[in-house]
C-alpha positions in Angstrom: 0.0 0.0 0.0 1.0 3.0 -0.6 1.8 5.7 1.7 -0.1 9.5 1.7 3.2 11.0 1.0 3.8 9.1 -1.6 0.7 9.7 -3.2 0.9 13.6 -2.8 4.0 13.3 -4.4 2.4 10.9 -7.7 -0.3 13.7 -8.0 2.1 17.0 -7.9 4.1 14.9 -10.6 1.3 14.0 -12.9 0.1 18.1 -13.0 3.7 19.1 -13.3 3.2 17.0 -16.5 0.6 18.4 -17.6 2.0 21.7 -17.0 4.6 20.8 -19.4 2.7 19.2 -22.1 0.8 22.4 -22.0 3.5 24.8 -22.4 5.4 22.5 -25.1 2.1 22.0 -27.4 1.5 25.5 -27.2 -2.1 25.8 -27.4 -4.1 29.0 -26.5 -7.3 27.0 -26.2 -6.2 24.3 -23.8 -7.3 25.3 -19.8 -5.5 24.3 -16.9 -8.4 24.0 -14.2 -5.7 22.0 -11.8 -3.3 25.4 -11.4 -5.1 26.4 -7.9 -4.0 23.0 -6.5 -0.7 23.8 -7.0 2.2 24.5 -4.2 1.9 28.3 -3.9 5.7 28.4 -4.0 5.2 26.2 -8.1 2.6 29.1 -9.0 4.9 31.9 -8.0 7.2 29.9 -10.1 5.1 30.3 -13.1 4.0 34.2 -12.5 7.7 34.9 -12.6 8.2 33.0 -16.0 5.2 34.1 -17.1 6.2 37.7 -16.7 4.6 40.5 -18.9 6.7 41.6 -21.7 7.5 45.1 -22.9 4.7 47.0 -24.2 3.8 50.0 -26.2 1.4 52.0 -24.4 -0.5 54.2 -27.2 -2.1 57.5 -25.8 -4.6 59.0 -27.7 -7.4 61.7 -27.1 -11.0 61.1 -26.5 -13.7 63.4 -26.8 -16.1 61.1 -24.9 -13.4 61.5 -22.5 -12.3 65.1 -22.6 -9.1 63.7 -21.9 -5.7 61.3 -23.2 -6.6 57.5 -23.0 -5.0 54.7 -23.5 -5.3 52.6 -26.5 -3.1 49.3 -25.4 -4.9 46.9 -22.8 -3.7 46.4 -19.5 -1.0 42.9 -19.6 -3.7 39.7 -19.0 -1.7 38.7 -15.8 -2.9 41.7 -13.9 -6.4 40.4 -15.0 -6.3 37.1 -14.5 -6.8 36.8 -10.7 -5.7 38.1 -7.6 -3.4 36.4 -6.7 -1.2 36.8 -10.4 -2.0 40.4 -10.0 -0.8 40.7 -6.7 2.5 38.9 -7.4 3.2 41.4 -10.5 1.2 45.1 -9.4 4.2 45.9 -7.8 5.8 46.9 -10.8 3.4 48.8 -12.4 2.5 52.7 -11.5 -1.0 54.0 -11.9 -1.5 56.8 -14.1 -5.1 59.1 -14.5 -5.4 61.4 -16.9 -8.2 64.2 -16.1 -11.5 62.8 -15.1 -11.3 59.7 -17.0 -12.3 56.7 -14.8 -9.3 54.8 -17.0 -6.3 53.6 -15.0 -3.6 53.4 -17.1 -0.3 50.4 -15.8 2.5 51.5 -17.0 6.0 49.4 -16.1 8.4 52.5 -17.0 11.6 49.8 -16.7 10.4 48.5 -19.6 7.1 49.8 -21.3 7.5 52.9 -24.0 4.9 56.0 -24.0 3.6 56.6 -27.7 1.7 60.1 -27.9 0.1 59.1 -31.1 -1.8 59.5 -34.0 -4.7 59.7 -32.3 -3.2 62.8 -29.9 -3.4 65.0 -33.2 -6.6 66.7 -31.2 -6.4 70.3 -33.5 -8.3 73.8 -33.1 -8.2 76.5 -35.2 -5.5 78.8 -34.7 -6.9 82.1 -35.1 -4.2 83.0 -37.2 -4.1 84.1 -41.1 -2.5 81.0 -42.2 -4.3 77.6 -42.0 -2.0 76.5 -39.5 -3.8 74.9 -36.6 -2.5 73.8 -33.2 -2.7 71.5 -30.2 -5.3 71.9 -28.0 -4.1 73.6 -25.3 -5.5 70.7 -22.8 -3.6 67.7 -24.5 -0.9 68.8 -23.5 -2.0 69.9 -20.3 -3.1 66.5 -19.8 0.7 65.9 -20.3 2.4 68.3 -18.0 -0.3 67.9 -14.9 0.5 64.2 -14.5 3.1 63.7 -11.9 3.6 59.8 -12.4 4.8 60.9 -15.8 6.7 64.1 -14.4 8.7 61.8 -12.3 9.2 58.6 -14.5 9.1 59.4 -18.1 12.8 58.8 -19.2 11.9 58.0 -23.2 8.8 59.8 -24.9 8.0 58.7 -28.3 5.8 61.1 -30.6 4.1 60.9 -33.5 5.7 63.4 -36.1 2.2 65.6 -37.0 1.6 65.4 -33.1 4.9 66.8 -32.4 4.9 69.2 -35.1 2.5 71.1 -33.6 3.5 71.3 -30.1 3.8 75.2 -28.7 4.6 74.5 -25.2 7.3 72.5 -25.5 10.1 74.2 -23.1 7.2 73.0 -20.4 6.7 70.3 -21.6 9.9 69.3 -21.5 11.0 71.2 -18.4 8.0 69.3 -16.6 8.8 65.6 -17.9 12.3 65.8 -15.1 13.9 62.8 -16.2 13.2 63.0 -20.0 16.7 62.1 -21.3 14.8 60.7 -25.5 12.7 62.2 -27.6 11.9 59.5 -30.6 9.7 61.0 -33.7 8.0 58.6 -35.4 6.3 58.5 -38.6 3.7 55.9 -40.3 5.6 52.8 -42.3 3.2 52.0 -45.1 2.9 48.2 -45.8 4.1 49.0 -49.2 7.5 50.0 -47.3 7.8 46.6 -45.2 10.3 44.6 -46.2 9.4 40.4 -46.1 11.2 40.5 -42.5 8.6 43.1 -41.0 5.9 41.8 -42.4 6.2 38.8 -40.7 6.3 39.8 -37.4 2.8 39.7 -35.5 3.4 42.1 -33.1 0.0 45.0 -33.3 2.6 47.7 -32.9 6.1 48.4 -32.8 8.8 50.7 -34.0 11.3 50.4 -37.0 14.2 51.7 -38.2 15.0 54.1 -35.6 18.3 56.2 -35.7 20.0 59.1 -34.2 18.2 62.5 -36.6 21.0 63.1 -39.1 21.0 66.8 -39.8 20.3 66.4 -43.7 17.2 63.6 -42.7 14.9 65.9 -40.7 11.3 66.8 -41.0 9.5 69.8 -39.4 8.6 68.3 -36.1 12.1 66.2 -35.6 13.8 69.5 -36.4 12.0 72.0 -34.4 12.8 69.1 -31.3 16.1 69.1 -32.5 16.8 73.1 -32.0 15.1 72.9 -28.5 17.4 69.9 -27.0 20.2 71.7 -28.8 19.7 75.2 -27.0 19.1 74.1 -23.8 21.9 75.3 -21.4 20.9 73.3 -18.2 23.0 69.9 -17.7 19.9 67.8 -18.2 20.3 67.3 -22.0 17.6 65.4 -24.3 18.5 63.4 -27.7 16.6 63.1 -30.0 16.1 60.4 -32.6 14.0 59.5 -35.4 12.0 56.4 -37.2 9.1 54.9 -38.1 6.3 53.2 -36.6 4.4 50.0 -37.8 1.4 48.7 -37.6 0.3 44.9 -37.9 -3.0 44.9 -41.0 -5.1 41.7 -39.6 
């Protein structure tokens, strides 16, 4: 007869099994209903390998809103249960913009910011020419959060979005540890090469490089003259590139 012991240890080894079988078939459909019967020290084991990857976090205005959004979901292990979002919150800050009721968890050691297309929220600009400009409040939006104040080390923009930026000495001056600025434009699929095309991420950026002073548009320039006359020690670079989308 076999003992209890022994038996415990037969049944942790079967699921351990299927654990692997799981993981080595790779199937998103398959379910794992035996993962609460593990040894809380195996599932902590799991939540650590399982750890969310870098992300893109795309911002974008809403007019529902009245305020930035964000257009990436939140990583699945922070939604999964409590006890996976418990093991992984800790590296996440929360971020509010205005009076949206959307928290927004960002991992700055590893996520990117993407003011995008969608920040391109224009007014008239009163002026003679048909220039228009940022609203006023996007930026705002920008400046008044402190979680991106204190964390924001690389800011990636989209190239119309940055174009038309008029406060950007705040901006800057209130994002304190901005060291990058990245301006990215749209990669048509026409421009992929057979290499990009194949890649399944939704988003991500290509081709980025330091601006090269003959390779500049508007918006890369006029970011280019700012970091370049600033005379505190806090310097910004600024680079360039392009930014692709997955078609599904």
């Amino acid at each position: 007869m076999f003992s209890s012991s022994t038996t415990i240890k037969s049944s942790s080894h079967n699921i351990l099994l299927q654990i692997l079988q799981i993981f080595i078939m790779r199937k998103p459909s398959i379910t794992f209903p035996q993962f609460p019967q593990l040894p809380p020290e195996l599932r902590l084991c799991i939540y650590k390998l399982a750890t969310p990857p870098p992300r893109i976090i795309e911002l974008a205005w809403s007019s529902k809103a009245r305020t930035l959004v964000s257009l990436t979901p939140p990583p699945p292990l922070l939604q999964t249960c409590h006890e996976s979002r418990h093991y992984h919150i800790s590296r996440y800050k929360s971020m509010v913009f205005g009076y949206s009721s959307q928290i927004i968890l960002v991992n700055f050691d590893q996520d990117t910011i993407f003011f995008g297309p969608g920040c391109r929220h224009l007014v008239p600009s009163g002026r003679s020419n048909p220039w228009v400009k940022q609203n006023p409040r996007v930026i705002w939006d920008i400046v008044s959060s402190l979680v991106l104040g204190e964390n924001l080390s690389l800011a990636v923009f989209d190239q119309c979005f940055a174009a038309g930026i008029e406060q950007l000495e705040t901006l800057c001056n209130t994002l304190k540890r901005l060291e990058t600025v990245k301006i990215v434009g749209p990669l048509g699929r026409g421009e992929m090469t057979a290499e990009e095309k194949r890649v399944k991420e939704p988003l991500r950026f290509v081709r980025s490089r330091v601006v090269e002073w003959a390779e500049r548009d508007e918006s890369t320039a006029w970011f280019l003259a700012y970091a370049s006359s600033r005379k505190e020690d806090r310097k910004i670079s600024v680079e360039s590139g392009r930014v692709a989308r997955n078609v599904l």
